[in-house]
C-alpha positions as CSV (number, residue, x, y, z in Angstrom):
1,X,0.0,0.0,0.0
2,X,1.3,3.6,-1.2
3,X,2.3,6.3,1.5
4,X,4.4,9.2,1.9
5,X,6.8,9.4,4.9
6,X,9.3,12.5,5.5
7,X,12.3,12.6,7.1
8,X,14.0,15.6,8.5
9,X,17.1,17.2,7.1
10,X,19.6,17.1,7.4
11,X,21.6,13.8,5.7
12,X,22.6,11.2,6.3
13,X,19.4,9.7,6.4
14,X,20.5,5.7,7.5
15,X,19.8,3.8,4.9
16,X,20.5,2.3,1.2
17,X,19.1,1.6,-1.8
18,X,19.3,-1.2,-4.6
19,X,17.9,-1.0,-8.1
20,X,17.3,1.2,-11.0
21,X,16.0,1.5,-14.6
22,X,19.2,0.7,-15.4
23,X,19.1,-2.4,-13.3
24,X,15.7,-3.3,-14.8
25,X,14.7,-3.3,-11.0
26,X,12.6,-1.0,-9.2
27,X,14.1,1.5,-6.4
28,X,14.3,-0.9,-3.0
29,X,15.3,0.0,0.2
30,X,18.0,-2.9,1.2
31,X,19.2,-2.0,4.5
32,X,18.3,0.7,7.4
33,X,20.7,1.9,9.9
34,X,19.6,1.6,13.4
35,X,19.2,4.8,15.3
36,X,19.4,6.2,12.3
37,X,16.7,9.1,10.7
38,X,15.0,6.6,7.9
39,X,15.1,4.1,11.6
40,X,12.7,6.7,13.5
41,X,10.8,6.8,10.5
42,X,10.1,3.5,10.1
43,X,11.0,2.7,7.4
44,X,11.8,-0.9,6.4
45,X,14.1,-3.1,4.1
46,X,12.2,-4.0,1.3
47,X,10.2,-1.0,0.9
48,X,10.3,0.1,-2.8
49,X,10.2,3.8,-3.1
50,X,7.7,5.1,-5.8
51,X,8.8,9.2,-5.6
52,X,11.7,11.1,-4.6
53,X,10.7,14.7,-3.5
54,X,7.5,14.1,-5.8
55,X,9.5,12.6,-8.8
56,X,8.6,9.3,-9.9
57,X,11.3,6.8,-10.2
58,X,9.5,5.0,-13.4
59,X,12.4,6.2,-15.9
60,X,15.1,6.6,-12.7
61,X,18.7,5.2,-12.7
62,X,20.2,4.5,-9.8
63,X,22.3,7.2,-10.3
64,X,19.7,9.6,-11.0
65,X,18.1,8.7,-7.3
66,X,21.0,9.3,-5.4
67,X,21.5,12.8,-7.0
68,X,17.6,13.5,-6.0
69,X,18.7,12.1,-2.3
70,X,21.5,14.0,-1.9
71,X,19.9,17.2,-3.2
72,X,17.4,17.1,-0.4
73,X,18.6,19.5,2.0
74,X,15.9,20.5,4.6
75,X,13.6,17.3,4.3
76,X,13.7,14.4,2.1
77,X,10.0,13.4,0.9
78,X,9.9,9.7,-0.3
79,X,6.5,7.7,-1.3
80,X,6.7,4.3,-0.6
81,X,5.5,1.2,-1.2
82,X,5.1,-1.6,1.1
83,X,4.3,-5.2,1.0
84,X,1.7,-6.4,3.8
85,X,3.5,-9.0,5.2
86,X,6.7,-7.6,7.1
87,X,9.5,-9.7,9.2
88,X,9.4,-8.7,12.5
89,X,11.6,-9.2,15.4
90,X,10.5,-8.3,19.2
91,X,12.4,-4.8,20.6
92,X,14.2,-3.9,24.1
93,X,12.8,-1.0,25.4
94,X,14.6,1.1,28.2
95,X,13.0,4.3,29.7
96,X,9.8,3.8,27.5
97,X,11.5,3.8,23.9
98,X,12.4,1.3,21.8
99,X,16.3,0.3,21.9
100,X,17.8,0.3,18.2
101,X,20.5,-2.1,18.8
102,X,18.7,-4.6,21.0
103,X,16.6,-6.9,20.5
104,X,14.6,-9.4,22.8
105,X,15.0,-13.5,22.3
106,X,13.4,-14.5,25.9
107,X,10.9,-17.3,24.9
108,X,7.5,-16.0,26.0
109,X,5.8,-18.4,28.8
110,X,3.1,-20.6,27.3
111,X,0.2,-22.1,28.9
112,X,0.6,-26.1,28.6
113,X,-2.5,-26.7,31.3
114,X,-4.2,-28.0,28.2
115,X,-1.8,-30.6,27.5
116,X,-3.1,-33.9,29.3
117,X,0.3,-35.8,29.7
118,X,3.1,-33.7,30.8
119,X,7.0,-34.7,30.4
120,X,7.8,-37.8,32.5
121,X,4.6,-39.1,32.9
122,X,3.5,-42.6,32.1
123,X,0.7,-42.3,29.4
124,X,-2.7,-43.4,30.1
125,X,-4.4,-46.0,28.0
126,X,-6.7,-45.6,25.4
127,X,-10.1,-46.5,26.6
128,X,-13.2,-46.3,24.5
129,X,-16.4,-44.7,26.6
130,X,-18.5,-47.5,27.5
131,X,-16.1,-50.3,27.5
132,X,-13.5,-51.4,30.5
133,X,-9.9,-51.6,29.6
134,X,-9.8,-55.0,31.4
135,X,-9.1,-58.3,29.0
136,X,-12.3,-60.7,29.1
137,X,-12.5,-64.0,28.4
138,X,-14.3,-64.8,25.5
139,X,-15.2,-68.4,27.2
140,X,-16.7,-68.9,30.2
141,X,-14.2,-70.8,32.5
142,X,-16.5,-73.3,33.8
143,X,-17.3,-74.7,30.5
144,X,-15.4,-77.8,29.2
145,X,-14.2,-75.8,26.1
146,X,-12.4,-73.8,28.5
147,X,-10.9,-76.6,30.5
148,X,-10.3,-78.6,27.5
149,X,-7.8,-75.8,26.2
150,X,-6.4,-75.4,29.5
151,X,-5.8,-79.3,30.2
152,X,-4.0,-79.7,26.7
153,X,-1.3,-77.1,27.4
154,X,0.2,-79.0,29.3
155,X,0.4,-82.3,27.9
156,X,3.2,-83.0,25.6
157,X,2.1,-82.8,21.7
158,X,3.7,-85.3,19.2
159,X,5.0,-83.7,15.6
160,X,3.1,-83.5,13.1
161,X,3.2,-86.1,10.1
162,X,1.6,-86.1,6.3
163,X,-0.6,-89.1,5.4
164,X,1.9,-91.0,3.9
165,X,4.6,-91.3,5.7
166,X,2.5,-92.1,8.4
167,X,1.2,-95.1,6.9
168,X,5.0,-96.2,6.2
169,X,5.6,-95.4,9.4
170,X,2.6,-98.4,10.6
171,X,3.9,-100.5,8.1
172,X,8.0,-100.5,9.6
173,X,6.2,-101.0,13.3
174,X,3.8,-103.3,12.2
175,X,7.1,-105.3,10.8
176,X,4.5,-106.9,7.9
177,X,5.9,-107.2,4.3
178,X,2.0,-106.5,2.8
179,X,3.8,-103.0,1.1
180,X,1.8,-101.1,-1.5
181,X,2.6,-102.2,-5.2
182,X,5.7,-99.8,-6.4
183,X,7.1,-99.4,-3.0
184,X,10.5,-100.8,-1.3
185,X,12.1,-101.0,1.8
186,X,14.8,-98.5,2.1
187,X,17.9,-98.0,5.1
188,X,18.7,-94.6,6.3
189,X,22.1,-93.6,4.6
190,X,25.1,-94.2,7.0
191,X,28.3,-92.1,7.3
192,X,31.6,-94.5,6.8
193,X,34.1,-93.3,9.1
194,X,37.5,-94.1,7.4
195,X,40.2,-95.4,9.2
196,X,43.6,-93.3,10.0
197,X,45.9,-95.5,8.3
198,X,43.9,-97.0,6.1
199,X,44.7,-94.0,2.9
200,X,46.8,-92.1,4.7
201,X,50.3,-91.0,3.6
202,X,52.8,-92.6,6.0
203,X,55.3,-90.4,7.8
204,X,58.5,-90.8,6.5
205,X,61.3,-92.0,9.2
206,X,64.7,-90.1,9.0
207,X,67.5,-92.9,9.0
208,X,69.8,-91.4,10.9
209,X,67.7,-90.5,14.2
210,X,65.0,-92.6,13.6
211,X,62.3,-89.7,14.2
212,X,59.6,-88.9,11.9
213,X,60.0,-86.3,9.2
214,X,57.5,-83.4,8.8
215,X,58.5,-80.1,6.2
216,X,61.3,-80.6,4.2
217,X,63.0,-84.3,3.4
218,X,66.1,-85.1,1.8
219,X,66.8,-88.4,-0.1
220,X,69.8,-90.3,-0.2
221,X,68.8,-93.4,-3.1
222,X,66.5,-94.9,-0.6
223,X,67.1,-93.4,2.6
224,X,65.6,-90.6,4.4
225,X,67.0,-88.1,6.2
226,X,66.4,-84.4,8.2
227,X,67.9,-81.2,6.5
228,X,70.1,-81.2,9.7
229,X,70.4,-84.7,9.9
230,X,72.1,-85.2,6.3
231,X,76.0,-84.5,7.5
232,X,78.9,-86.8,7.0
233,X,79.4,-89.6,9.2
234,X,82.5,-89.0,10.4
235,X,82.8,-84.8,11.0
236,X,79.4,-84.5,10.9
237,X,79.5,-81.7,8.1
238,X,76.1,-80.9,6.7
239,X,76.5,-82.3,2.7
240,X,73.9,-80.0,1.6
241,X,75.1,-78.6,-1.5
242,X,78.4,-80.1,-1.2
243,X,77.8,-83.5,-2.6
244,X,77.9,-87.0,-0.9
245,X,79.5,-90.7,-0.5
246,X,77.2,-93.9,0.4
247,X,79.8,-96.1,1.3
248,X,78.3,-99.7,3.3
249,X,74.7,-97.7,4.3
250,X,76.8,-94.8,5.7
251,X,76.8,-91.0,4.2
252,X,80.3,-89.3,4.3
253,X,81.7,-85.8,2.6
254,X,84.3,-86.3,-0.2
255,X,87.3,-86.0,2.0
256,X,86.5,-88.8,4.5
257,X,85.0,-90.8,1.7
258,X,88.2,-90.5,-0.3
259,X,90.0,-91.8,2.7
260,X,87.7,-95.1,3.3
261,X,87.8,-96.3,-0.3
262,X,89.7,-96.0,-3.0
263,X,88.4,-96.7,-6.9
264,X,89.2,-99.8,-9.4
265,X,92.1,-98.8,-11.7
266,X,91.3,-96.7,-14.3
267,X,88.0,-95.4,-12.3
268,X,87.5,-91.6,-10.7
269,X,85.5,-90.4,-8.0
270,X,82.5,-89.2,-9.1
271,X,80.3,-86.8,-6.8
272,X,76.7,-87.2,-6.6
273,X,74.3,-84.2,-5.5
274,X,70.8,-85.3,-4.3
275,X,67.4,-84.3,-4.5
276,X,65.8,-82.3,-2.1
């Protein structure tokens, strides 16, 4: 709705505008100073002024509107236009006036006498007028219905069975052979529990300690030994990578097997490596 408001001279008058032709906007008020002339003349962000000093501001830049402002020197004269719904926001007042830095945030103190349950309070059921919240019983307990149900509560109930199997099952207790055409006796499958040595891989047995051998083995033509336990038989030198002598059942390194035999005539030493 249109109306005038004036505010007295001198400037500054507290507040700025936004807009223009030359925006393709119309002339708005965007913020008000507080304490400020425009302030004590209510004035509002968001109002869109219509005249300046009786000029319209159809055809005004927004440089053109300051120049009108600032011109103003006794009184400035502004017709605005407001929209009906406003933001508002609750004022401090001291000594009777309205404070224009303050504002008040204290909750106002409502009236919750209405409210049936308060915070804290166990909820009352939902009864319907008329009717009592207590469970009945929908039989009477004298009757033998009632006692019937009762009595078979307790008693043990036996799983349930299809029509067929249990007339298989009358047939196996009965012990008769009278069987329905198409039908055979059948055994319940049984689980074969094998036997530990029976496929098994056997353990092989180290020759020289006589302990089982469980990782890594090494083989000597027939013989097994331990990593550790494949040294020479006299200095006890691990033959791993060094090559080794079977001489009667017995491992030895080339040097002691050199000095326990000696080859045929026109024969050399050969060294054999084995397989790990």
């Amino acid at each position: 709705m249109p109306q005038t408001v004036v505010l007295p001279g001198p400037a500054p008058w507290g507040f700025r505008l936004s807009g223009g032709i030359d925006f393709n906007q119309p002339l708005v008020i965007t913020r008000i100073t507080p304490g400020s002339k425009a302030a004590a003349a209510n004035l509002c962000p968001g109002d869109v002024i219509l005249a300046i000093d009786g000029f319209g501001t159809e055809s005004m830049t927004h440089a053109d509107a300051q120049d009108r402002i600032k011109a103003a020197a006794h009184q400035l004269c502004l017709k605005i236009d407001r929209a009906e719904t406003r933001l508002w926001s609750p004022q401090v007042s001291e000594d009777g006036k309205a404070h224009p830095f303050k504002i008040n945030l204290e909750s106002e103190p409502q009236d919750v006498n209405y409210f049936e349950h308060k915070h804290n309070i166990r909820p009352k059921p939902f009864i319907i007028p008329g009717r009592s919240s207590e469970p009945t019983a929908s039989v009477p307990p004298e009757s033998d219905v009632y006692r019937m149900l009762h009595d078979n509560r307790n008693e043990p109930t036996q799983p349930r069975q299809s029509g067929s199997f249990r007339v298989l099952q009358g047939m196996v207790d009965d012990g008769s052979d009278d069987r329905p055409a198409g039908t055979r006796s059948v055994r319940a499958p049984v689980t074969k529990v094998h036997g530990g040595s029976g496929g098994a891989q056997r353990m092989p047995l180290c020759d020289k300690c006589g302990s089982g051998i469980v990782g890594a083995v090494v083989k000597a033509r027939d013989k097994y030994r331990h990593p550790e336990c494949f040294v020479c038989a006299d200095c006890n030198l691990n033959l791993k990578q060094k090559g080794y002598f079977f001489i009667e059942g017995e491992l030895y390194c080339e040097t002691h097997a050199r000095a326990r035999t000696k080859p045929p005539e026109g024969y050399d030493t050969v060294t054999l490596y084995p397989k790990a």
